[in-house]
Each structure stands twice: as C-alpha cells, then as structure tokens.
LOLUM-877272 format. One line per field, with one value per residue (C-alpha): x negated, y, z negated. Coordinates in steps of 0.1 Angstrom, whole numbers, plus 2048, in hexadecimal, padded with zeros to 3 digits. Each point is the difference from the previous one (the first is absolute). Example, Ala and Ser with C-alpha at 12.3 -4.5 7.8 and 13.67 -1.06 7.14 Angstrom:
<recs>
c1 785  7F2 $
c2 7D3  822 $
c3 7B2  807 $
</recs>
This chain:
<recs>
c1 A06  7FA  80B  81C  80B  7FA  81A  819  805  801  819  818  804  806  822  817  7E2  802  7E2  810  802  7DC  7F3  812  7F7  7DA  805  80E  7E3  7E4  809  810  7D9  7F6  81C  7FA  7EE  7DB  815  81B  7EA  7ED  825  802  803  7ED  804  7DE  7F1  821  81D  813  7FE  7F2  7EC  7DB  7F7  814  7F5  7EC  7E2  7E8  80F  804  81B  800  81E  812  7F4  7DF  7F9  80F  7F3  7D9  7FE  7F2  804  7FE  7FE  7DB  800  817  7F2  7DF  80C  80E  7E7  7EB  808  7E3  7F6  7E4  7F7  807  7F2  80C  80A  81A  805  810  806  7ED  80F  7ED  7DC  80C  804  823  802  809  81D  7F8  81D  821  812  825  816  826  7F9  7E8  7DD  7EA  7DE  7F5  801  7DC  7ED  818  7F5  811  7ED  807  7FA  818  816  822  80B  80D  819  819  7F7  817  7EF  7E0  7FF  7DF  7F6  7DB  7FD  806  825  7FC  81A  81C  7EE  7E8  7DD  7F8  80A  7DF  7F4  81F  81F  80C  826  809  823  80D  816  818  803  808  824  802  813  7EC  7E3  7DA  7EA  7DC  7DC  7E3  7DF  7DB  7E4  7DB  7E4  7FB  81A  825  804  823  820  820  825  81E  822  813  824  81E  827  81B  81B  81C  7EE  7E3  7E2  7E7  7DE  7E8  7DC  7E4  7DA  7E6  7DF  7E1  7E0  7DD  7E5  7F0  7E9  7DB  7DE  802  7E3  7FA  7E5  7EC  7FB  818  81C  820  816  822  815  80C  7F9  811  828  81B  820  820  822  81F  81F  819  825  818  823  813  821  80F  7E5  7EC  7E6  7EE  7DD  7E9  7D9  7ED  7DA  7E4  7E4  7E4  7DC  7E2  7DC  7DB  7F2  80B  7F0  7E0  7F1  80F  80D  7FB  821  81D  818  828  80B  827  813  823  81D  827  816  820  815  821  80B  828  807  818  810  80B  80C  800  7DF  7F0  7F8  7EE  7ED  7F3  7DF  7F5  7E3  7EB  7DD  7EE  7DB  7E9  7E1  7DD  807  7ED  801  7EF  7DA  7E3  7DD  7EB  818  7F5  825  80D  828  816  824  815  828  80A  825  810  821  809  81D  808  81E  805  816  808  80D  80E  7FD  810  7FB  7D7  7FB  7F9  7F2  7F3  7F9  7F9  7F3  7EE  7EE  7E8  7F7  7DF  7F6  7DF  7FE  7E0  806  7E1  7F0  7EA  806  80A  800  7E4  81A  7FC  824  812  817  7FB  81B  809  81B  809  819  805  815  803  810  7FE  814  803  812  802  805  7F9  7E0  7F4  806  7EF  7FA  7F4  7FD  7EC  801  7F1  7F3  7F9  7EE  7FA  7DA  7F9  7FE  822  800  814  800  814  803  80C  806  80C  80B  80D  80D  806  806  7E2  7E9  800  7E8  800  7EA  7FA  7F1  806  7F0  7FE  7F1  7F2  812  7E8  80A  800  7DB  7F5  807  7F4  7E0  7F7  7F5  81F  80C  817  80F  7F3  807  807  809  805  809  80B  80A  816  805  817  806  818  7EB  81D  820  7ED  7DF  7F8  7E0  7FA  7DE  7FC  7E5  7FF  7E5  7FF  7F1  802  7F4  7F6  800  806  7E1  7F6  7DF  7E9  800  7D8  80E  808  827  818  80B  811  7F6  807  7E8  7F9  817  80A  80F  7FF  80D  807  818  819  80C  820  80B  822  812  818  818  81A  7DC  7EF  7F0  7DE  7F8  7DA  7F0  7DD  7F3  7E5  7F6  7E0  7F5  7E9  802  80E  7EE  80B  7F7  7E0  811  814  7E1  7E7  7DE  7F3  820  812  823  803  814  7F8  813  814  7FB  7FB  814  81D  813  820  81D  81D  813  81D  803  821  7FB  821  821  7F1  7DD  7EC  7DA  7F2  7DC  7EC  7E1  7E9  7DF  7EE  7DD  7E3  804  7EB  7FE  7E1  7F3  7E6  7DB  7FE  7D9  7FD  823  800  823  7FB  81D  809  812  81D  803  81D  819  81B  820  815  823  819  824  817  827  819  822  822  7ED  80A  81B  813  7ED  7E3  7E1  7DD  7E2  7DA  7E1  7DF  7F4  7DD  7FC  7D7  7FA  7F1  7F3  81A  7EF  811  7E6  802  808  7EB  7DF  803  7E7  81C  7F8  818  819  807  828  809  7F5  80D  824  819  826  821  820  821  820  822  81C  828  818  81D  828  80F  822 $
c2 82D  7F6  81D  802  7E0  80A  81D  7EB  7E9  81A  813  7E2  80B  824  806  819  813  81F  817  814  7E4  7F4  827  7FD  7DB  807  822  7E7  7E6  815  816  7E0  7F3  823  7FC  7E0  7F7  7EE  7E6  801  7F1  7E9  7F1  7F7  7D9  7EB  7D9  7F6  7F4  7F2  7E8  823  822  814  822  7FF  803  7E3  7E7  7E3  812  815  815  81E  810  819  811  80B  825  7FC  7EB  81A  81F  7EE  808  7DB  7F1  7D9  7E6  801  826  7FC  7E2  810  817  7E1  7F5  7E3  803  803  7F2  7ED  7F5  7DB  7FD  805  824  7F0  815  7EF  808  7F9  802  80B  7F9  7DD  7FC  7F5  803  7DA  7F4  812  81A  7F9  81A  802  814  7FF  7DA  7F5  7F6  810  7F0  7E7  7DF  7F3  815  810  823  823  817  824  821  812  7E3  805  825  813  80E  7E4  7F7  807  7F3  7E9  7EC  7F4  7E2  808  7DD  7DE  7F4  7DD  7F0  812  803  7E3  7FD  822  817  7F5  825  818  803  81F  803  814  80D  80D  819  7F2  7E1  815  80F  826  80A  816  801  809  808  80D  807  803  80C  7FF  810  7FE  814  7EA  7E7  7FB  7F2  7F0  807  7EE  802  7EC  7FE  7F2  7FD  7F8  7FD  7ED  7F5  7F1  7E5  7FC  814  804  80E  803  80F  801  80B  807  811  801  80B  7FB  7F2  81A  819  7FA  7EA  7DD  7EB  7DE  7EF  7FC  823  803  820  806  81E  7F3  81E  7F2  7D7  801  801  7F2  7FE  7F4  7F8  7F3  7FC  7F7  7F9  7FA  7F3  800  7F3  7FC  7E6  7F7  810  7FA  80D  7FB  817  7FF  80E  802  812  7FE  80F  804  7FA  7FB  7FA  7DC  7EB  80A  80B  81C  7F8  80D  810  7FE  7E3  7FD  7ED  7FC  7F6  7F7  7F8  7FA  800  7EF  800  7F4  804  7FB  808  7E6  808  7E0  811  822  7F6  7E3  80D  7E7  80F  7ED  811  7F5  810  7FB  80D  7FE  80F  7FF  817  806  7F6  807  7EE  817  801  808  80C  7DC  7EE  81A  803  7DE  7FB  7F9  7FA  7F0  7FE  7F8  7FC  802  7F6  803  7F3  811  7F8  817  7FD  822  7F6  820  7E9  819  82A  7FA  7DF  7FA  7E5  7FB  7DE  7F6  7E2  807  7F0  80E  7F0  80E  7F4  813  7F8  803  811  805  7E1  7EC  80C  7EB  7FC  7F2  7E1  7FC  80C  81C  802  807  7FC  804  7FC  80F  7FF  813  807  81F  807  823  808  81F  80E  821  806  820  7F5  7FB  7EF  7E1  7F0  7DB  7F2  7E7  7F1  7DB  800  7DF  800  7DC  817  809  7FE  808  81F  806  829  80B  824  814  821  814  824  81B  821  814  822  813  7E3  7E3  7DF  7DF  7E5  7E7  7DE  7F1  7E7  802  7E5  80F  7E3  7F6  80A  7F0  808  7FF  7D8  7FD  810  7F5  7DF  7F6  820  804  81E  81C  803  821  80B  820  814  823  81A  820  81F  81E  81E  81C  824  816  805  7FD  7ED  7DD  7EA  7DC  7EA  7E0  7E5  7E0  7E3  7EA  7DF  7EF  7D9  7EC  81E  7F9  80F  809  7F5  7FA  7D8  7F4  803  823  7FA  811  7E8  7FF  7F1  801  810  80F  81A  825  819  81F  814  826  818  816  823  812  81F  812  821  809  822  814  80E  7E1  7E1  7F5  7D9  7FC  7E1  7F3  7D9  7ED  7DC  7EC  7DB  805  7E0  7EA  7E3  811  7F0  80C  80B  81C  80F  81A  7F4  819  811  7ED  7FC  813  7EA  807  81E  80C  823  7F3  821  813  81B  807  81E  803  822  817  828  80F  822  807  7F1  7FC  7F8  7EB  7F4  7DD  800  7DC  7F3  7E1  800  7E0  7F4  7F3  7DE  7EA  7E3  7EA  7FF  7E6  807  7F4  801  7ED  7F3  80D  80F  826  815  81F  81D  819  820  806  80E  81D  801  81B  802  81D  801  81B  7FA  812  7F6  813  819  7FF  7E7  7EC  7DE  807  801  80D  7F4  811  7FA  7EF  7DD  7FE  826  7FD  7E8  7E7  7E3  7E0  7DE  7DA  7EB  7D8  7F5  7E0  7F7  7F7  81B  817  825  81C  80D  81F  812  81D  824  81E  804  81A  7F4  80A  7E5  809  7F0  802  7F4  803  7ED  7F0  80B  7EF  7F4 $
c3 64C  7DC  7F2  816  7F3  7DA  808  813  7E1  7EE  812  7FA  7D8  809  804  7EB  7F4  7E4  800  7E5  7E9  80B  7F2  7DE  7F9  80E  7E6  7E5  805  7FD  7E0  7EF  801  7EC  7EA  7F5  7E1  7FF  7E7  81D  81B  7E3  7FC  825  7FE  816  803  812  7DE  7EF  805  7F6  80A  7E4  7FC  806  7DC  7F6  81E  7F8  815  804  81D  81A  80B  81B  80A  822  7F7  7F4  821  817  7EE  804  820  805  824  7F1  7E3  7FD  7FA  7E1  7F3  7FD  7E9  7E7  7E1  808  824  81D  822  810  822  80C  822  825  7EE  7EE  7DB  7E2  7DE  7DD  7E1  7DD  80E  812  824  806  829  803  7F1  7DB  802  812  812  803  81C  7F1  7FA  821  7F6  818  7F7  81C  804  805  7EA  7E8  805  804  81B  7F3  816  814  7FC  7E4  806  7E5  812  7FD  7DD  7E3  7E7  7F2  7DF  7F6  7EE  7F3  7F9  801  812  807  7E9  812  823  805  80D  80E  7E5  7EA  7F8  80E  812  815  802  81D  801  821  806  816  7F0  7D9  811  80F  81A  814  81C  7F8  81D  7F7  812  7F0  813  7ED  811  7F7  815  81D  7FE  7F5  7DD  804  818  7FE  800  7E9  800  7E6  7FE  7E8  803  7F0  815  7ED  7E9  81A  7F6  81F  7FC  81A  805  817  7FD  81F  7F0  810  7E6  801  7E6  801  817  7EE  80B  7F6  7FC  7F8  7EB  81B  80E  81A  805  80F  7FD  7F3  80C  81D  7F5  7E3  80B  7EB  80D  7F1  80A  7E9  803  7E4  800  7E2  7F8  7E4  7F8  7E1  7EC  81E  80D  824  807  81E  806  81B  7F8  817  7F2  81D  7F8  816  7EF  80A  7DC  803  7DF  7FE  825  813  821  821  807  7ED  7FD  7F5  7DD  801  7E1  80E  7E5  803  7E1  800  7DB  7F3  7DF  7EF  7DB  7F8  7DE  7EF  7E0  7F0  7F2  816  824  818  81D  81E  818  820  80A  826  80A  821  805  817  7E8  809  825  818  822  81B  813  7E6  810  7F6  7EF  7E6  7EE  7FF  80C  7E3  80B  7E2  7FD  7D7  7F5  7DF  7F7  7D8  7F2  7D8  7ED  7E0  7E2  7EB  7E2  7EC  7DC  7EB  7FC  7F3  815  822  816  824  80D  823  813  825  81D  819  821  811  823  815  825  818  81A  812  818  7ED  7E3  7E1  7D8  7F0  7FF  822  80B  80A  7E4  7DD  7EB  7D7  7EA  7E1  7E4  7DE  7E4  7EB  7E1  7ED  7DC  7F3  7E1  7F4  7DC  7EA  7F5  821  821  808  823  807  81E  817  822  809  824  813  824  817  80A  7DB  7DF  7E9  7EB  7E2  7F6  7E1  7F7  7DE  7F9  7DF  807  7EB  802  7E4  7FF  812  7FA  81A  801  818  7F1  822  805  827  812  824  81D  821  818  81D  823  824  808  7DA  803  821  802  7DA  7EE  7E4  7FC  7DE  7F2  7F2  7DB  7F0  7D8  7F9  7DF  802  7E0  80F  7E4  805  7F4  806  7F5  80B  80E  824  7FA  7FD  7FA  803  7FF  807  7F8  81B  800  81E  802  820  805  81E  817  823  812  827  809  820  802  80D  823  7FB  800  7EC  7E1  7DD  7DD  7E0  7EB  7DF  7ED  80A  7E7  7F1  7DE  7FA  7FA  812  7F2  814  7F3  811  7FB  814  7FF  813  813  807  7F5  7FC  7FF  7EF  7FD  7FA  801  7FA  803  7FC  801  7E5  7EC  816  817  821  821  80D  820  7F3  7E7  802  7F8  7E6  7F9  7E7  800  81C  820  823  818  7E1  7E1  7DF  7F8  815  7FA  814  803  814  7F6  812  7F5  804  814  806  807  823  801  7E7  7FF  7FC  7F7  7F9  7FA  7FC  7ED  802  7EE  811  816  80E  816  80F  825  808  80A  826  7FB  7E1  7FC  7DE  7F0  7F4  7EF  812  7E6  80F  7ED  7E9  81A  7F8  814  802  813  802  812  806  7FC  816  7F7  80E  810  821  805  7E6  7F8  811  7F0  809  7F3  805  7F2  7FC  7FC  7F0  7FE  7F0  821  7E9  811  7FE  801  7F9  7F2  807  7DB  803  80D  827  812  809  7FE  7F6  814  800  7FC  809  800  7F5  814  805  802  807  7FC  808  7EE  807  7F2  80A  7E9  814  7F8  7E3  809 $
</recs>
C-alpha cells in the first residue's frame, strides 16, 4: 500500500511527458560531467559557509563538496556511505545500536555537527544527536556541502565541530520524476532494500517537488558480544527500517517545506548488557518550514524563517522481559523564529545580520514518568543574534563575524569567527580562527548538575595548489581545543547523567588531492589527528597510547574514483584504509579497564555504471560492497563498557535508477 501511495502522488506531476527529450537531456547530463573541467566543478559556489555564494576555494572554510554525479556514480545507497569517504570523517557506536558521527579524532554524535536537509535541522531534540545507517538515501540527494569545521556563528549551538548541508533534488528545480531501487545482499542476510520517488514540476510560478523513501537494511549479519561474554547473531536483530516523506512548494520568493522521517531500528546490545531478545528504538521527526525573500531594495533584502520540529527519538514504549530495557516515551517540539538582513554594501562588501528565537518544550509521555524537576514538562527558551561582514578586495577577502547566544537554562555564549582567504592564480590559502559553543540539550540539563556550554576554538590553515590543467592539491592544518566538555557518565545509582568535565581536542592535518578528465576522476585524501599535547578528558583516551582518542585511526586514507569505459558504461572503484583503533571494556572479575586493539582495516568498494543501455534515462548499477570481506566494527568513542558492533560484510548490490523528464511547454 505504501508504495502504491508513493506512485499515486507521483502520478499527479506526470502529465504531458517526452521520453525523447528525457534520452537527450539524460545524454547531455552525463557527458557535460566528462566535459567539464576539475577548475569547472572547483568554481561551483556554495553558500553553507558564507553570507554569499562563492567557489569552495574562496569560502571562509575548510569544506567538501560533493556533487550530483559523483553521489550517483558511487554506487552508495545512503549519507553514511559517502561521508565515510570525507577527510576527518568516521563513526562510532552510541548505544541501543544507535551510530553517530566523529569528526578529526573527536566524537561529535551529540549535538557537535549539525545536519541540514534544504533548511530542516534534523538532529533531535533531547539529545542533539544524528542516528546514521540506512537512514538519508542518496538517491534523492543532489548535492552535499561540508563544513569540516566550526559553524556556530552562522548556525548556533550544534554546529561546534561540522555542518552537513544536504541539498535535495526536488527542492533545487527539475522538472522530471526519479524512481530508483536499490538491493544489497551479503551471504546470509540482505544488506539494504528500499525504494524512492522523487518528483519535480513547475506549474506556472508554483514549483512543487515531492519525494518519498521506504528502505528496509540491516546492521549487519555477524556475532555480537558484549563485555560480559554473551552472543547474539545480528542478522535477523539488527533491522533498520526507514520511511520519509518530503513535499515542497515554491512560488516566486517563498518557499514551503514540510519532512516526515521515521527511522525505526531493532537492537539487543542495549548499553552495555545484551538483551534477551530484541527490542524497537524509534526516532520520529516532522519538519514544517516557511521562508519569503522580501527584497527591500536592489541591495537590502530582508528574509523572515519559521521553522517547526516534533520528535518523539529513542522511544520505546512496549513489554521488555524483566523490566530489562526500560520504556522511554518522550515528545520534544521546536519552533525557531530567524529574521535575516542581506545587505549587498557595495560590489566588495557584503553583510548578513539576523536576530532569532527558539522555543524548546519535552513532554512525558509515559505514567509516572517525570523530569528531574518533578513535572512533566521541560521547557527552554532561547534567543540570538548574528552578524557576519565580509569584503573582498584584491589583496584578499576578509570575513568577520560572531553570534551572542542567551539561554533562561544556561550560561550565554559569545562566538566570533575570522577568516582571510586568497586566491591567486594556481595558488589558494584560507587562514581561519572560529569559535564555536556545544549548546546543552533537553536531557543534557535534566539529567546533569549546572550544565553550561561547551566551549570550542579552533584555528585552521588551508593551501592549494593547481599542478595541472586537471589536478589539484590542498592540505590543511586544524587544532581544536574544546573546554568544559559536556560528558555522559553512570551517576552512583547507575543512572544515565551529564557533567561538565575537562577538555577534548585534537590537531592534525588533512591532504586531498583531485584529478579529474574527460575518463574519470579520482578524489584522494589522507587525514590524520592526534590529541597529543592537549589535557583531553580521560574518557575519550587510550591509556598507553598517547594521543591516540577512543573508536577512531590516527591515520585514514580515502578514494572515491569513476573510469570512463565507454559512452555507456563506466566504473566506480573506492576504498578506505584505516589505522589501528582501540577502545576499553571493563574486567567483570576484577573491574579493572583493559584496552582492546582492532587491526588496521582495508576497504575496498567497486560499482559498475550502466547508463543508456537499454532504455533512455535508465541506469544500471552492479557491483560489490566490501569486496576483501573485511571485518566492519563501530567502536564506542568513550569509556562506558560498550563493546564493538560490528557493520556489515562483504555485499553484492544492484540499484536501479530511472529518470523521465516532464514536457516543457
């Protein structure tokens, strides 16, 4: 019935259709990416670290960009897949199953990175964090901008190591229909299975894009074991299944937005213990958001945002065997109010100024079940303002900004930022300073003791180089200091709790190198981060291994590449190469803590492209995730008792894409 649905709607946008135009504009699309230029697609302007759209190498950040093609020539089903493939990137496990992301050594799963979806923040409500897996399918992505760093002078409290701007494409114009399948297969158990529509039409002024997701994947298919000695086979415990829906409507200057996300997982490892059978998490989200450009003058353009959130994540509200998974059912709303002022100052100046308020209210909605207040509510306010100036002059552009945030739960925070770019002939070179604030969430105040902010500075040097007419290198040096950080503990009752403690942090480098021809492109990087030198919190360290943090390679090494066979068929091998990690399990004789080394790990990945073989704007893709079967674990980046958990095995997949664009009157 679901996917009956998904076609009906998008049925309703196919009318007056031209498959012949769909074959030369799907023949246009794909050789226009081989026929453009390395400095082409470096020129492609991006606005998610700027007041103004400008090319990566002159934006005020250290960033990624990923492109429509390079996502759909992967081969990868979701986010998670690309991601791991960006410098500094990686991915630990929380608990309940529950993966999230660290960024250069630092684990950033709660309200460290913000994510973006064409303006809707998806990280939840009560804990801040982002649960990644079989969860943001490529197939209706156009494109991803990266911020490998601070954002929280622009975006606020939960952009304190990196922001991921997710572009749609429905919501980025078209006029066509996308439909796509993608089926992953290891030896004993599917790997992932799901099917998306997305849709785009203009009628008259109206734009209208909508798009619907139902996947259905597994962890994985291995033996997991806890630090106690008990095993359970995840291949059929492990289910993650997702459903989204997404409409959009645009009409001259506004723009109206509304996603629907539930991302539903099924676990045993719980936080430490395994349990007896299996047991549902749900993270339920619904997006609602209104935007209207109003230009006051050619150069002054004023632009109101209403945003609403509704969640209900990590619920769980069913029967447990012995009380041994306790119930959790919690509602959290989010309404944010942001006016902006663009202020086009003259040809080399520009200015962005905004005020906005946040209202955040958490409801119990389980029988005897309260805050640590003692009600049933929790409720916070916010309010901010933001100011960023930047001026471009031969010499070199320079970017200052800062936001002041006040809370009625916490302590104010006031984060400026600066940044000096150049580019000059083939040489390029950012010089950054930003200082960033981890804002507390719901259940960070409530289950902690005076929480404040975390406090973050970071300095960051970017160099560029053009060798050729089709290669480029940049490197870029980053130190991270983070202060006061916000820390989950077991309280002496054994209950989850929060505290500020210590410093977190790490420094290193990150080298990307790029060629790209009218055969292929190969995208090569290689990072590395330590915390030697810095005071970091005991929590995240390896006793005996200096400067090395918990769960995450001190080195990686990363490719994502597409050959040109023919005009029809092309080949997409990857790979990831990590160092050794570690992580700490407790002794349940002697209740000592003992570190426990994973072998450096190679990755290897390889897709094959059928495009306009068999019918126009269909494409086939076949090939082979993990092809050496190497074993895939998530470490818990901090010292809780939680074992491993293992990922995926090797896995065979096939996705089909289709796309028909609709008659042009």
């Amino acid at each position: 019935m679901r996917i009956l649905f998904m076609l009906m709607c998008a049925c309703v946008f196919c009318a007056e259709i031209s498959p012949a135009q769909s074959a030369n504009e799907s023949a246009r699309d794909s050789s226009s990416f081989y026929d453009m230029s390395l400095e082409d697609l470096m020129k492609i302007e991006v606005t998610v670290a700027s007041s103004k759209a400008l090319s990566s190498r002159e934006s005020p950040g250290i960033l990624t960009v990923i492109t429509e093609e390079e996502i759909r020539k992967s081969g990868a089903t979701d986010l998670m897949e690309l991601l791991g493939k960006v410098p500094g990137f990686d991915f630990g496990v929380d608990v309940e199953g529950v993966v999230g992301i660290g960024v250069r050594g630092n684990w950033a799963h709660e309200g460290k990175v913000l994510m973006l979806l064409d303006g809707h923040e998806l990280n939840e409500e009560l804990f801040s964090a982002i649960a990644m897996g079989g969860h943001y399918s490529t197939s209706q992505i156009k494109q991803i901008e990266i911020i490998r760093g601070p954002g929280s002078s622009i975006y606020g409290g939960n952009a304190e190591y990196a922001v991921i701007n997710i572009i749609s494409k429905q919501s980025s114009g078209g006029n066509g229909i996308t439909i796509s399948s993608t089926y992953g297969q290891m030896s004993r158990q599917f790997a992932t299975r799901n099917v998306a529509v997305a849709v785009a039409k203009p009628i008259g002024a109206v734009h209208l894009g909508f798009s619907a997701l139902l996947s259905q994947a597994n962890r994985s298919q291995e033996d997991f074991t806890d630090n106690y000695g008990a095993t359970y086979n995840m291949a059929n415990e492990s289910a993650i299944n997702t459903t989204q829906y997404k409409m959009d409507i645009t009409w001259k200057k506004l723009k109206i937005s509304g996603f629907s996300d539930q991302y539903h997982l099924h676990q045993r490892d719980g936080y430490e213990n395994n349990f007896s059978r299996s047991y549902p998490t749900y993270f339920d989200s619904y997006h609602f958001l209104a935007e209207y450009e109003l230009p006051l003058s050619k150069k002054i353009t004023l632009t109101p945002v209403v945003k609403y959130k509704n969640q209900q994540p990590w619920k769980f509200d069913g029967e447990s065997e012995g009380d041994e998974f306790t119930p959790y059912k919690v509602s959290a709303e989010n309404i944010l109010g942001l006016l902006k002022m663009n202020y086009e100052i003259n040809e080399s100046m520009n200015l962005l100024t905004g005020i906005e308020t946040v209202g955040q209210r958490a409801t119990r909605l389980l029988d005897s079940s309260y805050f640590e207040n003692g009600n049933r509510t929790y409720s916070m306010n916010n309010q901010s303002v933001f100011s960023e100036l930047m001026v471009r002059k031969k010499i070199a552009n320079l970017t200052i900004g800062a936001r002041y945030n006040q809370n009625d739960r916490f302590a104010n925070a006031f984060v400026p930022r600066m940044g000096l770019t150049r580019v000059f002939n083939k040489w390029h070179f950012k010089l950054l300073y930003s200082s960033a604030f981890r804002s507390p969430s719901i259940e960070n105040i409530n289950l902690g003791i005076g929480i404040k902010p975390e406090r973050t500075n970071v300095m960051e040097l970017e160099l560029g180089y053009k060798l050729g007419a089709n290669s480029y290198l940049t490197a870029n040096v980053f130190d991270i200091v983070t202060k006061d950080a916000i820390i989950f503990y077991y309280d002496t009752d054994n209950e989850d709790a929060y505290k500020n403690e210590g410093m977190a942090g790490t420094r290193g480098v990150e080298f990307e190198y790029r060629v790209k021809t009218a055969v292929g492109y190969m995208n090569l990087n290689y990072s590395y981060s330590t915390s030697n030198g810095k005071q970091t919190n005991e929590r995240y360290s390896v006793p005996g291994h200096k400067g090395v943090q918990i769960g995450f390679p001190t080195n990686k090494i990363s490719m994502l590449s597409n050959i040109r066979l023919s005009n029809s068929i092309n080949a997409s091998p990857s790979l990831n190469w990590m160092d050794k990690r570690y992580d700490i399990y407790t002794d349940d004789q002697t209740g000592e803590d003992h570190v426990r080394t994973f072998k450096q790990a190679l990755y290897l990945d390889a897709m094959f492209n059928f495009e306009k073989v068999f019918i126009p704007g269909l494409v086939l893709q076949v090939g082979c995730i993990n092809i050496l079967d190497t074993k895939t674990f998530y470490i818990q980046p901090y010292n809780s008792n939680h074992a491993a958990l293992p990922g995926t095995s090797r896995e065979y997949r096939l996705k089909i894409n289709y796309t028909l664009n609709f008659h042009k009157k």
